[in-house]
Each structure stands twice: as structure tokens, then as C-alpha cells.
N, C-alpha and C positions, 0 to 999 in steps of 0.2 A: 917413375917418369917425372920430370922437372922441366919447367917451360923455363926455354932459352931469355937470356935479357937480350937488349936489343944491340949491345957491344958484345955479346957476341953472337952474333951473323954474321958478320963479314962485310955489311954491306958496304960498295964502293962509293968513293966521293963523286961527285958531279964530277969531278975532273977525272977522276979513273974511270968513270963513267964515259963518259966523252971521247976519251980514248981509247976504250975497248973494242974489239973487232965484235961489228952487229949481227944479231941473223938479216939474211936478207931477205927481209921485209919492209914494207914500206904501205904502213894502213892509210886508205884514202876514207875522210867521213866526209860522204854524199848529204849534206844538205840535213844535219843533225839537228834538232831543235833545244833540246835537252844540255844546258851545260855543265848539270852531275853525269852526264851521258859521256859529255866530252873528259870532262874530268878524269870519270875512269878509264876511257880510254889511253890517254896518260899514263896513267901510271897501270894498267896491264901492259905496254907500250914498254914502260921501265923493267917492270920487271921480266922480260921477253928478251931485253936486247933490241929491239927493234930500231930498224935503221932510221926513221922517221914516221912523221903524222901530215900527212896533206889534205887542207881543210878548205871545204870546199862551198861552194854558194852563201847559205845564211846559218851554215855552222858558223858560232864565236869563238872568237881569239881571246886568247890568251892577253894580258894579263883578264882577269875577270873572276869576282869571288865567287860564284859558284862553282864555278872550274876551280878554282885554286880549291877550293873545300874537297873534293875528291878526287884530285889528281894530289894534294897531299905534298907538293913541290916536283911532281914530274915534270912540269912544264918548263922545268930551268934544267933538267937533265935529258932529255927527249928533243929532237931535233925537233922544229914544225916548220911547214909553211902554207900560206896561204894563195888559192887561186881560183879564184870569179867561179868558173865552169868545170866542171867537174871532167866533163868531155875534153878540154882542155888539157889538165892535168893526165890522164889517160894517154893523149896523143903523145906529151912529154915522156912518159913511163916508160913506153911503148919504144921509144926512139932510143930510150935509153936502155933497155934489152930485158924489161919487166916483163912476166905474165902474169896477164891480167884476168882476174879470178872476182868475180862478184857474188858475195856472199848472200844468196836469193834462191828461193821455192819457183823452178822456174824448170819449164820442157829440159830434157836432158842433166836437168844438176845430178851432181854426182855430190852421191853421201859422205858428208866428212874423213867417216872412216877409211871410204875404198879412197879418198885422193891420193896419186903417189908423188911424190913430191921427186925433182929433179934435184942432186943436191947442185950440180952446175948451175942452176938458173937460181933469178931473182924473183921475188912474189909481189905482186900490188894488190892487196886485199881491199875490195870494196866493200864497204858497209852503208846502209841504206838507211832514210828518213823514217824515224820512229811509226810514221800512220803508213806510206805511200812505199817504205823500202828504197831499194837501188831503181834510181830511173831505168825504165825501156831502152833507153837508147845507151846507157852506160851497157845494160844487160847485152844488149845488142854489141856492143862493141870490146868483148869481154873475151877470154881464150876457153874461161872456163865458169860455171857457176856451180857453185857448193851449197849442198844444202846441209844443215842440223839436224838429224833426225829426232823426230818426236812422235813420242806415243800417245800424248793425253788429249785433252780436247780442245786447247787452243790454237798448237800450230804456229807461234810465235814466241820470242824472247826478246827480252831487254835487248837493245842497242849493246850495253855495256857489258852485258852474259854472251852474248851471242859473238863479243869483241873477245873475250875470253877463255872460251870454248875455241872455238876459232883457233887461235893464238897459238894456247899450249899445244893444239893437237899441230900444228906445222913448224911449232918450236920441236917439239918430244920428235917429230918425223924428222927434221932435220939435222939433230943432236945423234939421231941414231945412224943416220946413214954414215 
């Protein structure tokens, strides 16, 4: 076995990038503190296909070097935008024919595994504040919340594990259907 160079991957330009047909997905970060947090989500983002990044209260924008240090240049391939409230952002999703899924330990979530994904619809995955998680009232205004199972003793994940975990499993669910 011999480790691939990195001309050969294949990987596409920002421009084929750009114009590639995305999954439909659209990750919203709820109030992120973390901008290695933000970073990777970037570029799991990139590597997903993901249709964009909606950044929300006192998550940071881009340009910004610790974001750039682990987004690694996603941030000039990965759609973003920015808006105040997060609730906000939600309402727009919403109108726009998203279900909205908050990724949170919460009455009713439903285990990553059993989520079945529509391939007809679009997803707005929300991800929550590294101490406090997805606000109440986003949870509240959500279609569906997902939880990550876990078995050891903490019961929480990285922002940027828990964006990646996340990701591939409704990438892998939606590549299959």
C-alpha cells in the first residue's frame, strides 16, 4: 500500500467547486466561540459538498486567522453568510423549504442513526455554542433534533467532531438513496 500525492486526488478547483451540484445542506453555527471550531467547519463543509455556512450571532467571519488556520482555504470555496439572529436565519430557511434539524440532547431527538433523510427535501443543520449548545428557542423552532450517540462518560463532542459526524452520516444517507 502507498499513500496517494496530493495531485493525485482529484481534487476540484474552487471554481469546479463552485459549480458543482451541492448536497442539500445548509449548516447554520448558532453562536460558535471557537474560530478553529469555525474553521473546521469549513472545510468538513468542503469536503461534504455543502451548499453553504450560515453564521450566526457572535460566531466570526471570515477572513480571520484562526479560521483560516483550520478551514485550510475552505473559506474561499464554501459559500457563507452572515445574520445577527439566528432565529432569523431559521425563519428565512424555513420559507425557503428547509428542514430544520438541531443537532441537540433534547426530549424526542432522534439517534443519528435512525434519522431518515428525505432525498426530496433540503436540511438546515444547526449546531450549537461550544458551553450552552443550540438555544431553547432555535430547539423550539426546529422540525427535528438529532442526537450523537454516546457511550462513555462525557456526553458531549467538539463543535467541529460533532459538525463531522453529523455531515458524513446525511452525506453517506443521501449519496445512497
Amino acid at each position: 500500500m502507498r499513500k496517494l500525492k496530493n495531485s493525485e486526488l482529484n481534487r476540484l478547483s474552487i471554481e469546479e467547486f463552485k459549480n458543482s451540484d451541492k448536497t442539500p445542506i445548509v449548516v447554520v453555527l448558532d453562536n460558535i466561540r471557537s474560530q478553529n471550531n469555525i474553521g473546521s467547519v469549513f472545510r468538513t463543509s468542503d469536503a461534504f459538498l455543502i451548499e453553504k455556512i450560515i453564521l450566526c450571532g457572535i460566531t466570526a467571519k471570515p477572513p480571520h486567522k484562526d479560521i483560516h488556520k483550520t478551514a485550510l482555504g475552505a473559506t474561499d470555496s464554501v459559500n457563507w453568510e452572515y445574520v445577527q439572529n439566528t432565529t432569523d436565519a431559521i425563519n428565512i430557511l424555513r420559507e425557503e423549504g428547509y428542514v430544520i434539524v438541531s443537532i441537540e440532547q433534547a426530549e424526542e431527538a432522534i439517534m443519528l442513526q435512525d434519522f431518515n433523510i428525505d432525498k426530496n427535501k433540503k436540511y438546515a443543520v444547526i449546531l450549537g455554542n461550544e458551553i450552552k449548545g443550540v438555544q431553547q428557542e432555535v430547539v423550539n423552532m426546529s422540525d427535528f433534533a438529532i442526537e450523537i450517540p454516546q457511550i462513555g462518560t462525557k456526553h458531549s463532542l467538539n463543535i467541529s467532531v460533532s459538525a463531522g459526524i453529523v455531515l458524513w452520516e446525511l452525506f453517506r444517507k443521501i449519496q445512497s438513496n
